[in-house]
C-alpha positions in Angstrom: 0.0 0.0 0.0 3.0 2.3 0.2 4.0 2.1 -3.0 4.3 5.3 -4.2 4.7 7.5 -0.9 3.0 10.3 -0.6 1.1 10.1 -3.6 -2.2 8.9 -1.7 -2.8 5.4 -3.1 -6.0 4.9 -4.6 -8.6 2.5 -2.3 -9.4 -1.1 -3.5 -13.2 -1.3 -4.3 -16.1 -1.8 -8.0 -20.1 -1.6 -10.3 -22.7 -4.3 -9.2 -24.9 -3.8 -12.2 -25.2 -6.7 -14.4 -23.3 -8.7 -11.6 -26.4 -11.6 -11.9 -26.4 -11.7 -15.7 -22.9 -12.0 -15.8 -22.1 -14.2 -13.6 -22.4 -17.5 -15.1 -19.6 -15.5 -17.9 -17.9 -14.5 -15.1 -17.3 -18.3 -13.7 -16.4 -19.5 -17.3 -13.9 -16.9 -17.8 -12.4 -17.5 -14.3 -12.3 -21.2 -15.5 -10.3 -21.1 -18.3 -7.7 -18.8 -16.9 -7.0 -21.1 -14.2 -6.6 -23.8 -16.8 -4.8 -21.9 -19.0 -2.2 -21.0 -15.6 -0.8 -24.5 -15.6 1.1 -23.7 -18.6 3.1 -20.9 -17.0 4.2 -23.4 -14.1 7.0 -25.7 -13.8 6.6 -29.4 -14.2 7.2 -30.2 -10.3 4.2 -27.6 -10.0 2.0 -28.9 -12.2 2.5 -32.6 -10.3 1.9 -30.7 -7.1 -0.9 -29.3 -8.4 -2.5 -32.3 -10.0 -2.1 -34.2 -6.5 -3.7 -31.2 -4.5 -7.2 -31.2 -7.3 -7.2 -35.2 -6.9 -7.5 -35.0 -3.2 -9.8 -32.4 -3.3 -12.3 -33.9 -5.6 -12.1 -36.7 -3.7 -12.7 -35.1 -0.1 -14.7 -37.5 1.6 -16.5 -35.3 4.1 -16.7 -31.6 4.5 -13.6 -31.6 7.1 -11.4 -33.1 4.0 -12.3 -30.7 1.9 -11.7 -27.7 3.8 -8.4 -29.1 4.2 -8.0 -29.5 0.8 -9.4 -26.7 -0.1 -6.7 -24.6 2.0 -4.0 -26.5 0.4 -5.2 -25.7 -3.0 -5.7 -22.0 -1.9 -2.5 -21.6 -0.4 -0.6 -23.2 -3.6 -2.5 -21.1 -5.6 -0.9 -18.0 -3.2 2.6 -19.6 -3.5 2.6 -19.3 -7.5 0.7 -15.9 -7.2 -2.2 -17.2 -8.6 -4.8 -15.5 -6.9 -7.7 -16.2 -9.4 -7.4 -19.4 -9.4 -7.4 -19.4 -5.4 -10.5 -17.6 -5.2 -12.3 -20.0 -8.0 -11.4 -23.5 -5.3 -12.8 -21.5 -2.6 -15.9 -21.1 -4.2 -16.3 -24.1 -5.7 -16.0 -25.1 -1.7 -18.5 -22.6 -0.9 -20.7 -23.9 -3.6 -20.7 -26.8 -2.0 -21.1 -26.8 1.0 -22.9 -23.4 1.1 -22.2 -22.3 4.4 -21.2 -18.8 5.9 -18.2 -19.5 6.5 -17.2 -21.6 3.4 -18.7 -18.4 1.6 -16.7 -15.8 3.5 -13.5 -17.7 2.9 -14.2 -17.8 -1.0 -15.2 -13.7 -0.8 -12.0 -12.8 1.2 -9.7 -14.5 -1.4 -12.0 -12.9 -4.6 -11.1 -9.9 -2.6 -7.2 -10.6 -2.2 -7.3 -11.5 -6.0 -8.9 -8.8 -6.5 -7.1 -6.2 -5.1 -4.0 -7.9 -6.9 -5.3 -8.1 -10.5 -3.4 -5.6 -13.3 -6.2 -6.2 -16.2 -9.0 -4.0 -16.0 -11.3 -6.8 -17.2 -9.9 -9.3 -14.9 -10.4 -6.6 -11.5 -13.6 -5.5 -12.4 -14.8 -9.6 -12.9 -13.3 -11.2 -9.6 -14.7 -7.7 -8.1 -18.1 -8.3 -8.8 -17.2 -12.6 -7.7 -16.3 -10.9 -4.6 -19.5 -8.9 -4.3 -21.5 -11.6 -4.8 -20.0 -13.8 -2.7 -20.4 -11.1 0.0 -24.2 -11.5 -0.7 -24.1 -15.2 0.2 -22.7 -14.7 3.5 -24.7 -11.7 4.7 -28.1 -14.2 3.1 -26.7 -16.4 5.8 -25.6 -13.7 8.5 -27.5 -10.4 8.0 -25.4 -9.3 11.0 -21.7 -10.3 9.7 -19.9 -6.9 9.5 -16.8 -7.7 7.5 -19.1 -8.9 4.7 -21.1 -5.6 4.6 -17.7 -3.5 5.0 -16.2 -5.3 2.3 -19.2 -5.0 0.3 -19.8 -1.6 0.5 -15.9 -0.9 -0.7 -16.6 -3.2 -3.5 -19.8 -1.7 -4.4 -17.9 2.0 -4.6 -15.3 0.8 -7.0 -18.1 -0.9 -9.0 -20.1 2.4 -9.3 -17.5 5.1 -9.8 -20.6 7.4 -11.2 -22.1 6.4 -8.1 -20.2 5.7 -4.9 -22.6 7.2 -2.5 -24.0 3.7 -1.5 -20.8 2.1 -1.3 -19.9 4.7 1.2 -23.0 4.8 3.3 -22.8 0.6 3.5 -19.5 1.2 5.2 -20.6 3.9 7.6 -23.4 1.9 8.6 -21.3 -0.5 10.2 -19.2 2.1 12.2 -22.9 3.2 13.6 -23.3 -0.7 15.0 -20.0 -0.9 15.7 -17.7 2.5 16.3 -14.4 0.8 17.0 -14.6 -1.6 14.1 -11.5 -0.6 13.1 -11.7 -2.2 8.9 -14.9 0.3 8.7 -13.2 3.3 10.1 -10.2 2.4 8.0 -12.1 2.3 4.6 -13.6 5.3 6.0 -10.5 7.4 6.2 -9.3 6.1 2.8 -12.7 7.4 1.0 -12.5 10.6 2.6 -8.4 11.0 1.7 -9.1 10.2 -2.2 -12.0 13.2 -1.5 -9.4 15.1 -0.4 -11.4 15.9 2.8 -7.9 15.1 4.7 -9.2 16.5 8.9 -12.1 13.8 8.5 -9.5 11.4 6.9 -7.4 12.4 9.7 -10.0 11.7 12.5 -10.4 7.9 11.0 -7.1 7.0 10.8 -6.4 8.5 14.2 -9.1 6.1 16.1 -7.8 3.4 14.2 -4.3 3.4 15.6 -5.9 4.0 19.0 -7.3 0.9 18.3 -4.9 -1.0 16.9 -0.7 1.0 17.2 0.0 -1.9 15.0 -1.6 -1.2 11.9 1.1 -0.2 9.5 -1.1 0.7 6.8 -3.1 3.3 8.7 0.2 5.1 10.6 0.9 5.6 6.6 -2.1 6.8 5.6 -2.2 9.2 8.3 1.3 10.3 8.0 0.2 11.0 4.0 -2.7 13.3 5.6 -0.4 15.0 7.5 1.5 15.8 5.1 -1.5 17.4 2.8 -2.2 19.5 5.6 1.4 20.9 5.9 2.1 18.9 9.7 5.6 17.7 9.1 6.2 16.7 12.5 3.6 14.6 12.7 3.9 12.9 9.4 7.5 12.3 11.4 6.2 11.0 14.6 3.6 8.8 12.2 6.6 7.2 9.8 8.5 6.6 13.1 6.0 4.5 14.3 6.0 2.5 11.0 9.3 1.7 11.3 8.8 0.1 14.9 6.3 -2.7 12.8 7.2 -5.6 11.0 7.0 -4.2 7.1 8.7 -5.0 3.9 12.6 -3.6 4.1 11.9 -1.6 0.7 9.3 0.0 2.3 11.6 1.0 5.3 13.9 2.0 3.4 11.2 4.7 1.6 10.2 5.9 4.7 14.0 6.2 6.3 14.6 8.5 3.2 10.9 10.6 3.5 11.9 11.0 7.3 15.1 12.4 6.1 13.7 14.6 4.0 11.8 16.7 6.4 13.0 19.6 7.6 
């Protein structure tokens, strides 16, 4: 998420219409790419791989194929084939059609998601991920990840149209004020308005909440920084460097703290 520091990164979320109609496209498509990814692994992969779909298929009770399922997912992860890991998770889901078989195939559309270059590709495993939101709150009206998720989903969906994206994810900071994914989102849709004190009052409860949150401490050290607080954005990149986070991205914020004056 720090990629690019400084230049506030835009937030992960997509356009719900046409998501029933498409749908049965949208599986298809998925299908055939994860077909077509066995070709772009090596021959110890594909073996591995074969081995993995074998047991799975043959899962003799829903405990087996959970546990094959989160083999095949986290293969799929190791090869950076996040499609493909979000297609066996619903398959699961399909299956067994439970809340939490659901949840687990939205959260990995949503990983995918979030990690897909092709416009076609982010906007179909966007609207997977939306839908299989749906599923779980049809099980558990009252599940508040799905309706956060959903609601940042729905605003990338509907860029003409992001109102009800936002509103889904407010709603669950007014059930819950300390759920600290909502607030995050929260912050993040009022930084890309550039409405950067409200921005800076989410991201400041959140890491109240939680100090160890790396990706909020940046985020609100990028606030900062719009409204012309340079120690702060110090005191907030100093905190970064406390947590565990990728050495590049030390290193980028060693140099911004160096920077200020």
């Amino acid at each position: 998420m720090v990629l690019g520091l400084f230049a506030l990164p835009k937030v992960v979320v997509k356009n719900p219409s046409g998501i029933v109609s498409q749908e049965a496209i949208n599986t298809k498509k998925l299908e055939k790419e994860s077909q077509m990814h066995t070709t772009n692994i090596s021959e110890e992969q594909k073996k591995r791989l074969l081995i993995l779909k074998n047991n799975w298929n043959k899962a003799a009770d829903e405990k087996d194929q959970n546990q094959w399922t989160d083999s095949l997912v986290s293969f799929y992860k190791t090869i950076n084939q996040w499609d493909s890991a979000a297609f066996y998770a619903e398959k699961t889901a399909t299956k067994q059609n439970s809340e939490a078989a659901w949840l687990k195939a939205a959260e990995n559309y949503f990983e995918a998601f979030t990690f897909a270059l092709d416009t076609n590709k982010v906007r179909i495993l966007g609207e997977k991920g939306y839908q299989a939101y749906e599923k779980v709150l049809e099980k558990n009206p009252d599940n508040l990840l799905a309706q956060t998720k959903m609601g940042v989903l729905y605003k990338y969906l509907n860029p003409q149209a992001p109102m009800k994206g936002i509103q889904m994810v407010s709603a669950v900071v007014k059930k819950d004020p300390n759920n600290e994914l909502a607030l995050f989102y929260l912050g993040t849709f009022f930084a890309e308005r550039g409405a950067f004190p409200e921005a800076i009052e989410r991201f400041e409860q959140v890491v109240r909440l939680n100090p160890k949150n790396p990706d909020a401490w940046i985020y609100l050290a990028q606030c900062y920084e719009e409204t012309n607080k340079p120690q702060k954005v110090k005191e907030a990149l100093e905190k970064v460097l406390r947590l565990e986070v990728a050495p590049e991205i030390k290193k980028e914020i060693e140099k911004k703290i160096k920077s200020i004056k």
